[in-house]
C-alpha positions as CSV (number, residue, x, y, z in Angstrom):
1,X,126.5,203.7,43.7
2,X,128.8,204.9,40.6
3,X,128.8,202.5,38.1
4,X,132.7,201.4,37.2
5,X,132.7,198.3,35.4
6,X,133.2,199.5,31.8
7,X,131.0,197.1,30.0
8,X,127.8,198.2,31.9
9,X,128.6,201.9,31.0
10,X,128.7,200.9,27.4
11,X,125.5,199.2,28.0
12,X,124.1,202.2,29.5
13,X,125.4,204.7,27.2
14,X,124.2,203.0,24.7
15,X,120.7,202.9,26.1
16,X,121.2,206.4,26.5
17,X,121.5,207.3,23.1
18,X,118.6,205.4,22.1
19,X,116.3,206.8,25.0
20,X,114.9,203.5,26.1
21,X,112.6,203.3,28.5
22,X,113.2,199.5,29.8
23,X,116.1,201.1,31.8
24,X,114.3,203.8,33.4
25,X,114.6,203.0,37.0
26,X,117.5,201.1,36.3
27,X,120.4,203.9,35.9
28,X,120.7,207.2,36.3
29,X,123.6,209.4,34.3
30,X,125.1,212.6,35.8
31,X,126.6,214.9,33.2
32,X,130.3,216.5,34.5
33,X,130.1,219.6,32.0
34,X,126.6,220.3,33.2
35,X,126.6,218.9,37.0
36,X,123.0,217.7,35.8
37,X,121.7,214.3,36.2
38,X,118.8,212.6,33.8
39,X,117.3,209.3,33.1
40,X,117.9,207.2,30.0
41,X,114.6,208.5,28.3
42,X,115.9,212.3,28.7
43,X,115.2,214.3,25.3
44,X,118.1,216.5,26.4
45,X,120.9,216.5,24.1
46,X,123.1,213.6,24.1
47,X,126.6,214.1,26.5
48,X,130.2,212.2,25.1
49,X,130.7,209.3,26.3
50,X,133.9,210.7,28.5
51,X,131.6,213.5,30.0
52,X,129.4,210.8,32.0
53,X,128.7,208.9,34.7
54,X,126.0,206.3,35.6
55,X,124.7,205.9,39.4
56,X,122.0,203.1,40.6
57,X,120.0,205.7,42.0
58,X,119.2,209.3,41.8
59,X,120.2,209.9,45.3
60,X,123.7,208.6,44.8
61,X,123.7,211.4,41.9
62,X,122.4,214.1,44.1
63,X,125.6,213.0,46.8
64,X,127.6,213.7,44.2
65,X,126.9,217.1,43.4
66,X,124.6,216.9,40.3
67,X,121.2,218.6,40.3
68,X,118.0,216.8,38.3
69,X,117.5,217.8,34.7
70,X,114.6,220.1,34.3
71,X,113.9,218.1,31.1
72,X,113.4,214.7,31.9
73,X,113.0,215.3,35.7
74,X,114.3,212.4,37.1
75,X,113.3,212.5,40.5
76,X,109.5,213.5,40.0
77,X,107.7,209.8,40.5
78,X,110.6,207.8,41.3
79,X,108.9,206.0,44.2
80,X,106.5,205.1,42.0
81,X,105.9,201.8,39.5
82,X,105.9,201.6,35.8
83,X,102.8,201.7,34.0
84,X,102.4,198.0,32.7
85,X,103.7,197.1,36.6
86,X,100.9,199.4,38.1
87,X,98.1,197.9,35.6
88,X,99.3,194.5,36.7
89,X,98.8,195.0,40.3
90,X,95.4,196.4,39.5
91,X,94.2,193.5,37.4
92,X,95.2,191.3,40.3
93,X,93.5,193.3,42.9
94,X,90.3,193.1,40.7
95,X,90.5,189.4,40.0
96,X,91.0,188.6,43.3
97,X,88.2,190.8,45.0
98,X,84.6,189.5,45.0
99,X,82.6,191.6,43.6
100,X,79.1,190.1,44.9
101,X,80.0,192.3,48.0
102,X,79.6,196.3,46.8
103,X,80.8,197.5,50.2
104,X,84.3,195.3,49.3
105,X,84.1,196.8,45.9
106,X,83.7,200.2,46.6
107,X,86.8,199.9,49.2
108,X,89.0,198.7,46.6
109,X,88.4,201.2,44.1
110,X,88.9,203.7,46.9
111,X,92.5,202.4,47.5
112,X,93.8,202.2,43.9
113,X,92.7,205.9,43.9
114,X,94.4,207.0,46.7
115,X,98.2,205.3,45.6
């Protein structure tokens, strides 16, 4: 969906320019004088603020005619959980599993590999 609402593009923009990663996932910006779409972390060079646009996700980008960055590549892992998210669900796994039982064990190791 194209973000409209002017204050959350300022918000964006802004986290644009400072490349932080908390909003990874969160917003996606397509460039008009490029047709090229990044995340907020992109080391790219830094659009005007008139020259933008910010979508929810990076299909809604691709509808609208921009192609991913081959910078930041924004579409490579998308599906996929941040780091401190990913080492959460791990530690929980482990906790949870009883580790008396090797055969349990080794199955759980086997499916955090595979993800």
């Amino acid at each position: 969906m194209l973000i409209t609402e002017q204050k959350t593009i300022n918000n964006y923009y802004q986290a644009l320019l400072n490349r932080e990663s908390s909003f990874v996932g969160i917003f996606y910006v397509g460039v008009k004088t490029t047709d090229v779409f990044c995340i907020a972390t992109c080391r790219a060079r830094k659009p005007k603020l008139e020259n933008v646009e910010f979508y929810t996700t990076f299909k809604d980008a691709l509808d609208n005619g921009y192609r991913p960055c081959k910078i930041c590549k924004p579409t490579e892992n998308a599906n996929q959980a941040p780091e401190q998210v990913e080492k959460a669900i791990q530690d929980q796994i482990y906790k949870a599993a009883d580790w008396s039982d090797a055969k349990a064990r080794d199955h759980i190791d086997q499916s955090i590999r595979w993800r």
